[in-house]
C-alpha positions in Angstrom: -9.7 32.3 45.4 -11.8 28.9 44.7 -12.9 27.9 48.2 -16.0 25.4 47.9 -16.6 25.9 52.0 -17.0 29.8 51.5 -20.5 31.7 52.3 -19.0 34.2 49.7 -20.3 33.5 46.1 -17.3 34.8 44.0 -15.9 32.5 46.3 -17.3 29.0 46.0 -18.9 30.5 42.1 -15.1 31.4 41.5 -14.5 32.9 38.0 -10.9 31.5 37.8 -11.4 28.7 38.7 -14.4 27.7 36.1 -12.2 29.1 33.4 -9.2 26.8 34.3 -11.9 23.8 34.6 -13.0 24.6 30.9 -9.7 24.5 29.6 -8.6 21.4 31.0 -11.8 20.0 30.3 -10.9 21.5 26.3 -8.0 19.9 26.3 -9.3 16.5 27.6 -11.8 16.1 25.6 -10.3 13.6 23.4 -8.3 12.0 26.2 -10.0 8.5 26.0 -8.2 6.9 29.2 -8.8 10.0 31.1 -12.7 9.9 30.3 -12.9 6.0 30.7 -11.7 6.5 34.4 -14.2 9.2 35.0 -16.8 6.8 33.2 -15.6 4.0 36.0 -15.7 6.2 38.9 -19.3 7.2 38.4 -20.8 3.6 37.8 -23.3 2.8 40.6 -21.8 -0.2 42.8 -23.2 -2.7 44.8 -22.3 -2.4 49.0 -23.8 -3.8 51.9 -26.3 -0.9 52.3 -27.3 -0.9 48.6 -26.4 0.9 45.3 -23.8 3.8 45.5 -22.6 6.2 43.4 -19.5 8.4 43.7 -20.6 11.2 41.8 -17.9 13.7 40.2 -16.7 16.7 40.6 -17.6 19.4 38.1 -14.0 19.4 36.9 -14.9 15.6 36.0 -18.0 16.3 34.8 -17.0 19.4 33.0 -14.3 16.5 30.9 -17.2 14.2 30.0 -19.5 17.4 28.4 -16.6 18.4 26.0 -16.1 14.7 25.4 -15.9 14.5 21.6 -15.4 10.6 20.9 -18.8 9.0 19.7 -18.8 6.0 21.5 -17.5 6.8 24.8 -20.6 9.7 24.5 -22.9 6.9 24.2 -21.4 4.8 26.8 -21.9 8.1 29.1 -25.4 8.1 28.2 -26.5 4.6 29.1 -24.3 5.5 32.2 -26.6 8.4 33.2 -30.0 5.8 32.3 -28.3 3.2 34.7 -27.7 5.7 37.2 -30.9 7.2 36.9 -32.9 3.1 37.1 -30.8 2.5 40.2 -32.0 5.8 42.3 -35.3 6.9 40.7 -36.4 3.9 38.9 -39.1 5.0 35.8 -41.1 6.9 38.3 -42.0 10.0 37.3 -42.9 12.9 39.7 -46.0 15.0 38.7 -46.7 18.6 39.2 -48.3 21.9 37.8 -46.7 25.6 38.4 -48.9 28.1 39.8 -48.5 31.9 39.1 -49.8 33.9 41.8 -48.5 37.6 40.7 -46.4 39.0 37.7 -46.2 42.2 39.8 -42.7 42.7 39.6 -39.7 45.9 40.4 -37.2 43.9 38.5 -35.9 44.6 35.0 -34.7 40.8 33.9 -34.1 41.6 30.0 -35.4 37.8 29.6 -38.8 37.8 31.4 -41.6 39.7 30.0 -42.5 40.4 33.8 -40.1 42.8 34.1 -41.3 46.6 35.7 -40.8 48.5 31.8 -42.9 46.3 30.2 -46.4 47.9 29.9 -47.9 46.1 27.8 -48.4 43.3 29.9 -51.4 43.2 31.7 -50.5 43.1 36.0 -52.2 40.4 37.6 -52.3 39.3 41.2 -54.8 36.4 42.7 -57.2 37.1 45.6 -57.7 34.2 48.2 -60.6 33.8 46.1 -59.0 33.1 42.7 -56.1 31.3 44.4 -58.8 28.7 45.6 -60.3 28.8 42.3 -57.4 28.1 40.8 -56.3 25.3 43.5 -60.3 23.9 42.7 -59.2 23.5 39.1 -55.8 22.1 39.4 -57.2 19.5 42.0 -59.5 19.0 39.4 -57.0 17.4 37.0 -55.5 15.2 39.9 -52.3 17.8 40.7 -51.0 17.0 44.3 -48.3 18.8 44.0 -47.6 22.8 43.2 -44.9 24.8 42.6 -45.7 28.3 43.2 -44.1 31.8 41.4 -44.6 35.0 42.4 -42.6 38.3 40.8 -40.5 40.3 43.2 -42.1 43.2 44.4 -42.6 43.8 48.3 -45.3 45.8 47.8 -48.0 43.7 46.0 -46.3 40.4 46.9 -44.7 40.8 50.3 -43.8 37.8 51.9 -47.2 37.6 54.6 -48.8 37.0 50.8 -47.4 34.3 49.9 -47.5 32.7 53.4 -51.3 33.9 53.2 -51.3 32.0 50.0 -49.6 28.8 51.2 -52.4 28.5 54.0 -55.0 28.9 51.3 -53.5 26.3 49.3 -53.3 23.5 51.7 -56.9 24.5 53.3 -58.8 22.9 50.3 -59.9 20.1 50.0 -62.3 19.7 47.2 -64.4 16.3 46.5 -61.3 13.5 46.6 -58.3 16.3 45.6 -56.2 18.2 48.0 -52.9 19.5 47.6 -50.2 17.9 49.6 -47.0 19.1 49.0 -46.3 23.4 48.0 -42.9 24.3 46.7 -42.0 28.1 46.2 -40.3 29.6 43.5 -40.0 33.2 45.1 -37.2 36.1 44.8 -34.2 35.5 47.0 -35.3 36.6 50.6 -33.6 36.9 54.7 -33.2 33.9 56.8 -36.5 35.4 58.8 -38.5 34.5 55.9 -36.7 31.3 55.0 -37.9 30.7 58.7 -41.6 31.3 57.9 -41.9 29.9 54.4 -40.4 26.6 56.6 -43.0 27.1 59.3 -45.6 27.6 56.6 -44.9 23.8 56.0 -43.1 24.5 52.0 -41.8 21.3 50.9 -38.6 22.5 48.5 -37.5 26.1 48.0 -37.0 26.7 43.9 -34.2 29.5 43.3 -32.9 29.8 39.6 -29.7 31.1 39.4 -30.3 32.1 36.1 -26.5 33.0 35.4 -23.2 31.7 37.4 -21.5 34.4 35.3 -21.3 37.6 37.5 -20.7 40.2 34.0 -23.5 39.0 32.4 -25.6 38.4 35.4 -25.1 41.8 36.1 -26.5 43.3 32.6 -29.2 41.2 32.8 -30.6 42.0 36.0 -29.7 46.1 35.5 -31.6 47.3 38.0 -34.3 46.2 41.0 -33.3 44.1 44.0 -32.0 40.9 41.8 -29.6 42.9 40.4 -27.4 41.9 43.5 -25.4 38.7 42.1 -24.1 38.3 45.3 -27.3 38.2 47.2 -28.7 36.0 45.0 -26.0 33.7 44.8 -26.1 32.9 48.5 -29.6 32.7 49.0 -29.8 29.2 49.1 -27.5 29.0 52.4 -29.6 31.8 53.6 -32.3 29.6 53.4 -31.0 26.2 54.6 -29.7 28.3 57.9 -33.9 29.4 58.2 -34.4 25.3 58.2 -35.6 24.7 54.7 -34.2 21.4 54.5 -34.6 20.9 50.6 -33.7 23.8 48.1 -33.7 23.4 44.2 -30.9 24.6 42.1 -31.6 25.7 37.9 -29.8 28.1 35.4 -31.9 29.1 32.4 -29.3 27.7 29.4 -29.3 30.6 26.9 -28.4 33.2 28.8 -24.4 32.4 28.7 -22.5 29.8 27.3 -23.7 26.5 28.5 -19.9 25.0 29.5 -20.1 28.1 32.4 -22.8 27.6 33.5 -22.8 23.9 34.0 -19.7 24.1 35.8 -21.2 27.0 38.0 -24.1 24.5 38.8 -22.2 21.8 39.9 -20.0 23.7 42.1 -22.8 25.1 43.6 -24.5 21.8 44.7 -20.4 20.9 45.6 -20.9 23.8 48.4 -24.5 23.1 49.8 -23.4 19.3 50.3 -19.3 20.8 51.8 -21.3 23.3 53.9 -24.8 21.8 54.9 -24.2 18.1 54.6 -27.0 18.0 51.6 -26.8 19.0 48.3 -29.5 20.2 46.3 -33.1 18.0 46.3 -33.8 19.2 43.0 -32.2 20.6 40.0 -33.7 22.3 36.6 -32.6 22.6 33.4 -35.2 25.3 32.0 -34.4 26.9 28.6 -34.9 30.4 27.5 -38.1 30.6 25.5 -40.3 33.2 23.6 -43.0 35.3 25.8 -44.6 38.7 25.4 -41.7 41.1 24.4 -38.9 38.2 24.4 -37.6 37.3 21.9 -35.3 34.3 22.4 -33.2 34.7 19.4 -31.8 38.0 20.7 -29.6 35.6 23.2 -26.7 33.7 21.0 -25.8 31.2 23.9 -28.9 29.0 22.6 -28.2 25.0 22.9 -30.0 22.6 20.6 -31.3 19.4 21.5 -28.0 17.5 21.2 -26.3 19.4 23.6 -29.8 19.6 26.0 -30.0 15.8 26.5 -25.9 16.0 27.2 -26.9 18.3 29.9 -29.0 16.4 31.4 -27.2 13.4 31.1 -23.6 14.5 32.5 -25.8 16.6 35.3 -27.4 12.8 36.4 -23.8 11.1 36.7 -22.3 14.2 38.4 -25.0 14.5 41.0 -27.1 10.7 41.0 -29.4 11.6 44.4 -30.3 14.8 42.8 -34.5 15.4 41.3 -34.0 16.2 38.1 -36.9 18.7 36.5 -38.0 19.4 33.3 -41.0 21.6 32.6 -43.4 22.7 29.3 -41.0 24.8 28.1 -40.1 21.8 26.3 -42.0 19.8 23.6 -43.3 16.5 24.0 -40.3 15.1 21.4 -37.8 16.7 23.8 -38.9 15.5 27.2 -39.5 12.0 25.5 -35.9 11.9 24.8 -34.5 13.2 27.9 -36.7 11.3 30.7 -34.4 8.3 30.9 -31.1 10.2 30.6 -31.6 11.6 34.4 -35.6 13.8 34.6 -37.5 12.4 37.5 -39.7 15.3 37.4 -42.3 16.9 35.0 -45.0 19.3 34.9 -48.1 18.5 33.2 -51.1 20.8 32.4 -49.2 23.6 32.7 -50.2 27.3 32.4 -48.0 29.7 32.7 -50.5 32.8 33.2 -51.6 34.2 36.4 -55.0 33.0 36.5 -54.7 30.6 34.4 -56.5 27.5 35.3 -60.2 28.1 36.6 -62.5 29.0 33.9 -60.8 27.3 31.0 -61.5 24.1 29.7 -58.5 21.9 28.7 -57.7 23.0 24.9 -58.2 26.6 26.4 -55.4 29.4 27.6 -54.8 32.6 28.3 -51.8 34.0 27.0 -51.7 37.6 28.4 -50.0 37.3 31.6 -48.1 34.4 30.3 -44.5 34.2 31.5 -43.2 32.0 28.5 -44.9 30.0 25.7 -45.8 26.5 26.7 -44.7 24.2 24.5 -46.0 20.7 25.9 -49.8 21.8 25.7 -51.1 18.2 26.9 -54.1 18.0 29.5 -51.9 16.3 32.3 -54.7 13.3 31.3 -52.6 13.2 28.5 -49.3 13.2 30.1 -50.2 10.6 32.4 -50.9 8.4 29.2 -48.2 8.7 27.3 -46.1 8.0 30.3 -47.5 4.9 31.4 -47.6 4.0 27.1 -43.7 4.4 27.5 -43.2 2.5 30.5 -42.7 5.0 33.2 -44.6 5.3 36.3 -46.7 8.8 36.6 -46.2 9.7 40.4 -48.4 11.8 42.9 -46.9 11.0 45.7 -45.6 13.6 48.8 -44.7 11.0 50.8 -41.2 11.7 51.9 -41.8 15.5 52.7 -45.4 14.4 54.9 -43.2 11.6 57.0 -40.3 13.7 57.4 -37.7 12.6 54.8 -36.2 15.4 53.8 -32.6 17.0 54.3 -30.3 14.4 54.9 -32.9 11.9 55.6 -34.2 11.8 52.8 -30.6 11.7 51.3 -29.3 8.6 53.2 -31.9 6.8 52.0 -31.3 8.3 48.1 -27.4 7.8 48.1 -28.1 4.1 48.8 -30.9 3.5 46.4 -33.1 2.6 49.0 -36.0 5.1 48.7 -37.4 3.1 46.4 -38.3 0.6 48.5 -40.9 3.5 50.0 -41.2 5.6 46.5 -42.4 2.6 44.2 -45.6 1.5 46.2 -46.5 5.0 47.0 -46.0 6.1 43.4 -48.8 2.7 42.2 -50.8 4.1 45.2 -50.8 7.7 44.3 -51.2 6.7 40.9 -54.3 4.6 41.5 -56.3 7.7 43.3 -55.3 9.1 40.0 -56.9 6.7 37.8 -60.1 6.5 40.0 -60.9 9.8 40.6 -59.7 11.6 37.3 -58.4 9.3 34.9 -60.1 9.2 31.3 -61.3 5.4 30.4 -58.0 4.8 28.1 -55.7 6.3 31.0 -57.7 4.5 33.2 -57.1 0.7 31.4 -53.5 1.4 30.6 -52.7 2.4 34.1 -54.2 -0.4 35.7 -52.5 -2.9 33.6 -49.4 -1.0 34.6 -49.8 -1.1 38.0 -50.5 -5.2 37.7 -47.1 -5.1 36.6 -45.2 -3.1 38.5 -46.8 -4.1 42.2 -44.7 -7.1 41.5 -41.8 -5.6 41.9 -41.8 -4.9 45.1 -39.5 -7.1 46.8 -40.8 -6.8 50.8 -43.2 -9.4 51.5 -45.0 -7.5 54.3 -44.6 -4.0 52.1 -46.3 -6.2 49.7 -49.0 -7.4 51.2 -50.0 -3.7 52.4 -49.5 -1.9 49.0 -51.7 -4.7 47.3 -54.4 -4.0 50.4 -54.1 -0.1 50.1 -54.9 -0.5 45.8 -58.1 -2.0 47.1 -58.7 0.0 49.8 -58.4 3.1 47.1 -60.5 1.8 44.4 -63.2 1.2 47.4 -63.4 4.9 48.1 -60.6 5.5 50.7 -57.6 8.1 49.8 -54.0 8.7 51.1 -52.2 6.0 52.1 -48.4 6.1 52.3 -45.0 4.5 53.7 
């Protein structure tokens, strides 16, 4: 039985009850009146605190994917770029993944990490070569890092990662340091929820990687993962060790896409019923080649049509939600789908343990890779072709170093007023950037944009500090917030 409020997963990911939403959602799909009303409902609207949006339910949502009337699909995606302007204006949140271990006891038939592969050459950093690797990536002007580890409690028990963690945020080399560390580990207990929180993480990254417990099951055959359950309810295992802010993803290939988007929505339906916050992030990663994968052996592939629908119907369902998008995806894709609802990318990205220090920017290793990288830009370049299409490349860690996070951060979201903090600190953040990294054409374009955009800033007195903190930056001083 569907109940949202559970702590079971077949529970509140209830089989029955994603099947019925897909066939009502079938047999809506051409039910113009019925979508117009959804349409309505999920409009952002003026109150007294600000902009609001409803949001929908992912029987709702579910209606407006199978939508199959042209127009009304176009209406739905300047819906999700209204929605997206209002909470997340055209800043863009940078960061860069770093592997720290493909040690691994799982057998995941989709990652080339998995325990049969022995080809694959195992890899875990020392302290040393993590602070090599932090070195580099401070080196490109990363402030933020998502770590990922393989599961394995002997080579990557959880006192390594935490060791890790401390490493990370110890450096501080020439004008870098990194400010803000989210983890993308294996579904743990609450006692290490409670340390990875007391370690200072900012978001806790879990993917999902299947709502559908059948397949879920054959894909994970054996190792700890194999547990659907288990994993499944992770993410309340986590917010009841404190982590305030916990990141929801499927990887779309694995099963059909209509599942699994109805599985993601009810899950951020029973994080916001149980915990009072839904998820701070969500990702939409898609299955891609790596060493002994072979992406074509899945038939639940979606093309790029049905991607950027994705995204879209997942920004009007859930508007206070971070969207992500990483490298998997090339630079025509993520141009597409960053006003449909992305407020996040990675940048620079390699995907190889080890991969950073050493190479030079056109180099990689690929050995250790997890997945092929298909956005191979320096994150110089990233940060250029961002600003060349009007968005606003973002460093900033603001809200998780002053405490907004949880439902603080999310009263401030639902009302569209973290803006009124996010846009300065992004033009700050992105000023160290252009100072202390930036190539001379990043460099001029960025500037430019930032004359343009520090207008926009409606507070006089926020104003008058921003403008002060630009000059204090390009003077030699770093970090400045609200």
């Amino acid at each position: 039985m569907y109940d949202v409020r559970s702590l079971k997963a077949e529970e509140f990911i209830n089989d029955e009850e994603i099947l019925d939403t897909l066939a009502y959602a079938e047999a809506n799909k051409n039910n113009r009146e019925l979508i117009e009303e959804i349409l309505e409902k999920a409009a952002p609207k003026k109150t007294g605190k600000g902009v609001e949006c409803a949001g929908l339910s992912h029987r709702e949502a579910s209606v407006l994917l199978a939508c199959d009337i042209p127009e009304l699909n176009e209406k739905m995606y300047s819906l999700a770029r209204e929605i997206k302007e209002a909470f997340y204006g055209n800043r863009i949140v940078m960061f860069a993944p770093l592997y720290l271990s493909n040690y691994c006891v799982n057998q995941c038939v989709y990652c080339p990490y998995h325990i049969q592969n022995k080809e694959i050459p195992r890899k875990k950093l020392t302290q040393e070569e993590v602070r090599n690797e932090v070195i580099a990536l401070q080196d490109m002007g990363h402030k933020r890092l998502a770590i990922e580890s393989g599961e394995d409690p002997v080579n990557n028990p959880i006192e390594y990662i935490l060791e890790c963690i401390k490493t990370i945020y110890s450096i501080k080399h020439k004008n870098g340091e990194i400010r803000r560390v989210n983890v993308n580990i294996a579904a743990t207990t609450v006692e290490n929820y409670r340390k990875l929180h007391d370690a200072g993480i900012g978001t806790y990254i879990l993917f999902q990687e299947t709502y559908h417990k059948e397949s879920y099951e054959k894909l994970h055959p054996a190792g700890p993962k194999h547990n659907y359950a288990y994993h499944t309810e992770a993410m309340d295992r986590a917010m009841e060790g404190g982590i305030d802010d916990v990141g929801l993803g499927v990887l779309f290939g694995l099963d059909k896409y209509k599942y699994e988007f109805a599985g993601l929505l009810m899950h951020a339906e029973h994080l916001e019923a149980v915990h009072g916050v839904g998820p701070h992030t969500i990702s939409v990663p898609r299955i891609k080649r790596a060493a002994d994968i072979d992406p074509n052996v899945f038939d639940n592939s979606i093309d790029d049509d049905i991607f950027a629908k994705i995204i879209a119907c997942i920004r009007i369902a859930v508007p206070y939600t971070g969207m992500i998008i990483s490298t998997r995806e090339n630079e025509e894709c993520r141009d597409r789908v960053l006003g449909l609802g992305v407020s996040q990318i990675s940048g620079g990205s390699r995907t190889s343990v080890g991969g950073y220090a050493g190479y030079s920017a056109e180099e990689r290793p690929h050995d250790t890779e997890q997945f092929d990288v298909s956005d191979q830009r320096s994150l110089d370049e990233v940060v250029k072709w961002l600003i060349d299409t009007g968005h606003i490349p973002s460093f900033c860690t603001a809200c998780y170093r002053e405490g907004r996070t949880g439902d603080r951060f999310m009263s401030l979201c639902k009302v569209g007023q973290i803006q009124n903090c996010c846009h300065p600190n992004a033009l700050m953040t992105l000023q160290e950037f252009l100072e202390d990294y930036a190539s001379p054409e990043t460099k001029a374009a960025g500037e430019a944009l930032i004359a343009r955009e520090i207008n926009k800033v409606t507070n006089p007195k926020v104003l008058e500090r921003a403008i002060q903190n630009l000059k204090d930056i390009k003077n030699g001083k770093r970090d400045f917030r609200f």
